[in-house]
N, C-alpha and C positions, 0 to 999 in steps of 0.2 A: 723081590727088589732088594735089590741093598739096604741098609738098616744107616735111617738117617746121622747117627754118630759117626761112622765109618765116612757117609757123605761129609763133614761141617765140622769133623773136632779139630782138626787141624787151624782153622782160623780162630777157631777158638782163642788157642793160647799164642799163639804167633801174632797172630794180624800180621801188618807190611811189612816186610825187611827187605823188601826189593826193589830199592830205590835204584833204578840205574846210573845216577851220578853218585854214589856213594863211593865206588869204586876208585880208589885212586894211586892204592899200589897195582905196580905192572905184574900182569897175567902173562902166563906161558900163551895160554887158547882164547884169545879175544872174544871170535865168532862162537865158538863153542859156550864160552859165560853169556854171548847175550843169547843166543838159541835156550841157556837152559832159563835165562830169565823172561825171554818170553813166552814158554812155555808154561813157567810157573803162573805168572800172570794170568793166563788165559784161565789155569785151572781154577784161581782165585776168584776168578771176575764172574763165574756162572755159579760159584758157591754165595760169592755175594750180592748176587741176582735172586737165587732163589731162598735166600734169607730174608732179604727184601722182600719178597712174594709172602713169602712164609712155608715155611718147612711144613706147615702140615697139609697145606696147598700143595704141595709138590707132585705133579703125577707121572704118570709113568712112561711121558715123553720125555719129562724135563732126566726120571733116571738114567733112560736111555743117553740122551745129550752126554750127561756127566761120563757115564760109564767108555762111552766112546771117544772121547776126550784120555781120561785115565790109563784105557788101551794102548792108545796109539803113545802115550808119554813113558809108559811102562817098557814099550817095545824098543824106544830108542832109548831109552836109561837103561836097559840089557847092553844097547850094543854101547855105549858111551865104556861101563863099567867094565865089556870085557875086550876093549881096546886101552882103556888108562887106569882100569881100579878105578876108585872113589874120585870120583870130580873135589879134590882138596883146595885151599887156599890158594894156593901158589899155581895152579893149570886155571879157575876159573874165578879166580876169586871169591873173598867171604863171601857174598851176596851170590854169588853163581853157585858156589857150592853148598848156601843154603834154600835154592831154588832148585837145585836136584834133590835135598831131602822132600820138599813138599812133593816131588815126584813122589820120591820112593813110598811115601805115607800113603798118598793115595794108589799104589799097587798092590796087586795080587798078591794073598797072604803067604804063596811060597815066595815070592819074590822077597817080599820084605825081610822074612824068616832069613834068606840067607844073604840080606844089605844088614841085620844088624851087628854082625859083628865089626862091620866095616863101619858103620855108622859110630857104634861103639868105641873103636880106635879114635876116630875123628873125633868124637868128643874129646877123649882121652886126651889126645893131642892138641887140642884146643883148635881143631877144625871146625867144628859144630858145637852149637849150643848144647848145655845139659837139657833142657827140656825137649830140644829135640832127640834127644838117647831115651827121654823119659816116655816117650807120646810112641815112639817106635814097640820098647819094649814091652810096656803094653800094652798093643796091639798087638803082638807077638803073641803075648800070653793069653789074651781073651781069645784069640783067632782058634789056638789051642786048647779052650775049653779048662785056661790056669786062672786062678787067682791073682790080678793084675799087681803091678807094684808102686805104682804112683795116684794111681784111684785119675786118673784120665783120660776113659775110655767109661762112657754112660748110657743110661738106653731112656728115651724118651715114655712117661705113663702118663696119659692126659697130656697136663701140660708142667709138667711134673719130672724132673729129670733126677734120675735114682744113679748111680756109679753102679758099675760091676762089681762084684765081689772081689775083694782089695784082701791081702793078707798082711796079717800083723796089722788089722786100720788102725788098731790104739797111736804106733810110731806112724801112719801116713804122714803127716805134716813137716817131722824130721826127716824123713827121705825127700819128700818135696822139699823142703828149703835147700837141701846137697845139691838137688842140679837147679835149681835158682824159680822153682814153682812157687805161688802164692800158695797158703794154705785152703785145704777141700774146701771149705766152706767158702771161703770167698772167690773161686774159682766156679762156682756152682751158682752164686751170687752173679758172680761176672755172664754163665751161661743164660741163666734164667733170662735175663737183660736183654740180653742179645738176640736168642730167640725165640721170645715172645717180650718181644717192647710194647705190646698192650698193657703188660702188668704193671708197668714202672710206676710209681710213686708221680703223680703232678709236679 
């Protein structure tokens, strides 16, 4: 089964940015920004069902669900990407175009491997957020067996959530504040919370 981080880190740091009335400079692809914002939605809405439930409840129909969901979002973010390039600001606006990254996050690790450089640009270009360039990349690198660089990608022990092995962790905190990351610790504080809100403090 997939490995429940790969399922949930994305909401992690994000949470909503897909308000559909947010929108209010004009897009080139109307239909296209809301297809990809209901798309993202949907993705959302079964991660935050089964966080609800609880991630360690999760069995191996609910992976099935996600994975088929993920599939079918990946296959059309193939064809979007090689009919326009990067869904950017101006074809589907901020929010559509930050609703194709939640695609591309939750795709197939060759997929992603060759959305970051595009992803990358978009940042650059102030299409996308920096933590969205941060949560891509690695993912990129763990998927590859590297030492990640923003320590955003973790693996669940007990109830007990450890980060992957992170290079240079002494500077993690200075690279996380460059693309607009809280620091590890309070990012891991925020995870802890979230899923397993039995711990929380009364």
């Amino acid at each position: 089964m997939t490995s429940l981080p790969t399922l949930f880190s994305l909401l992690l740091v994000t949470g909503s940015v897909l308000a559909q009335d947010s929108q209010t400079s004009p897009v080139a692809n109307t239909a296209l920004r809301l297809e990809l914002l209901k798309r993202a939605e949907q993705d959302q809405a079964i991660r935050r069902e089964l966080i609800a439930k609880g991630v360690q409840q999760m069995t191996e129909e609910d992976g099935a669900r996600i994975r088929a969901i993920d599939a079918d979002n990946t296959a059309r973010m193939k064809a979007i990407v090689q009919q326009y390039g990067w869904p950017g600001p101006e074809l589907v606006g901020k929010d559509g175009s930050e609703a194709a990254f939640f695609l591309v996050q939750h795709a197939d690790h060759t997929f992603q491997k060759e959305m970051l450089p595009l992803v990358r640009n978009a940042y650059v270009t102030g299409g996308l957020l920096g933590q969205d360039y941060a949560l891509l990349q690695d993912r990129v690198l763990v998927g590859d067996g590297k030492p990640q660089l923003y320590g955003t990608q973790f693996k669940f022990r007990g109830k007990e959530l450890v980060p992957d092995p992170i290079e240079d962790e002494l500077n993690v905190d200075r690279r996380r504040a460059e693309v607009g990351l809280p620091s590890l610790a309070e990012y891991l504080e925020f995870a802890r919370r979230m899923y397993f809100p039995e711990n929380r403090p009364e």
